[in-house]
C-alpha positions in Angstrom: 49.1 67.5 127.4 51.9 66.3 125.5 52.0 62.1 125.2 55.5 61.3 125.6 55.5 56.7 124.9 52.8 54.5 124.4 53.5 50.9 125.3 51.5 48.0 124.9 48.4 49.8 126.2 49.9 52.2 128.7 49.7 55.9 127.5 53.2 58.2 129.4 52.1 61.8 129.2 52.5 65.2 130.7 50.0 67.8 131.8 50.9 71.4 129.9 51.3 72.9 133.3 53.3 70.9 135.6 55.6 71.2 138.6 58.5 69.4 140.0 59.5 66.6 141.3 59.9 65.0 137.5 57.3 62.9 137.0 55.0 61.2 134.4 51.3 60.1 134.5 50.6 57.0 133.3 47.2 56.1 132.3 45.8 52.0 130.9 41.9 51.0 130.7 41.2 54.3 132.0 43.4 54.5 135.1 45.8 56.7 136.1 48.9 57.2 138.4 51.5 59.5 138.8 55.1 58.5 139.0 58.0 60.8 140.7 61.5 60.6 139.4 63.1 61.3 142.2 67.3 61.9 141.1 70.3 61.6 142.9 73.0 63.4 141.0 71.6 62.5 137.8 70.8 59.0 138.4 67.2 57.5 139.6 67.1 56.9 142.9 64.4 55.9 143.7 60.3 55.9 142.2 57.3 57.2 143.9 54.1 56.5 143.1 50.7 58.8 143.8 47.2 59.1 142.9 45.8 61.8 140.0 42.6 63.6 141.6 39.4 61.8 140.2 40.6 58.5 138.9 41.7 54.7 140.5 44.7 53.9 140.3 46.9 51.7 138.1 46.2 48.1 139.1 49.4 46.4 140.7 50.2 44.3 137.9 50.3 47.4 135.6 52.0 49.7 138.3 54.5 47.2 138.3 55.0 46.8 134.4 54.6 51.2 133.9 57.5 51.0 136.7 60.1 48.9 134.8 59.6 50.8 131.9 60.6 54.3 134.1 63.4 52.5 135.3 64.8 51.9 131.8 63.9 54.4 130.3 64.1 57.7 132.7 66.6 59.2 131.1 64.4 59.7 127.8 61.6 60.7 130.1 64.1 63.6 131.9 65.1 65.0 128.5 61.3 65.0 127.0 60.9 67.2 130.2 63.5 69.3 130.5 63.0 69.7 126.6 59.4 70.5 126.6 59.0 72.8 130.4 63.0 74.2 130.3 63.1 74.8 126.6 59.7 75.0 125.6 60.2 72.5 123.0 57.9 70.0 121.3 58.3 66.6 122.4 57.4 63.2 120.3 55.2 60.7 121.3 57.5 57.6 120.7 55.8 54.3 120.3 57.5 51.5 121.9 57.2 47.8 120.9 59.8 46.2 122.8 58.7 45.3 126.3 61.1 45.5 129.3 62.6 43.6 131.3 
C-alpha cells in the first residue's frame, strides 16, 4: 500500500493491487474515499468520487479540501502511478505543507 502525500491530516495512498481508472484513496480521522482521475488527453477532466467497501466516507468539508489538492497536483499523482503499477517502481511518500488553494 504505497502512501503517496500526506497533507495536513489527509493520508493519499494506493492499494498494491489496483485497477484503472487512475485513482487515489484518501483517508482523515479514519475515513476514506476514493477519487477517479478521469483524463482527457492528458489533462483532468473531470473528478469522481466513490465509497471504499467498509468505511464512511470523507466528510464534505474534507472531500472538498482532498479535491483541490487532486486538482493541483494530478499530475504528480499520474506519474507516482504510472511509476509504481507501469514500471514497478517505488514511489515516495512526499509530505506537503503548503495548503492549496
Amino acid at each position: 500500500m504505497p502512501k503517496i502525500y500526506e497533507y495536513f491530516g489527509f493520508i493519499f495512498f494506493f492499494f498494491s493491487n489496483e485497477h484503472e481508472p487512475i485513482h487515489v484513496h484518501v483517508i482523515k480521522n479514519g475515513r476514506q474515499t476514493v477519487f477517479e482521475l478521469i483524463l482527457m488527453n492528458g489533462d483532468l477532466n473531470e473528478i469522481r468520487r466513490r465509497p471504499e467497501h467498509g468505511y464512511e466516507l470523507l466528510n464534505d468539508k474534507d472531500a472538498g479540501a482532498a479535491e483541490a489538492f487532486i486538482r493541483v497536483y494530478y499530475r504528480n499523482i499520474v506519474e507516482k502511478w504510472m511509476n509504481f503499477f507501469v514500471l514497478k517502481k517505488k514511489v515516495r511518500c512526499t509530505q506537503i505543507t503548503k495548503r492549496v488553494k
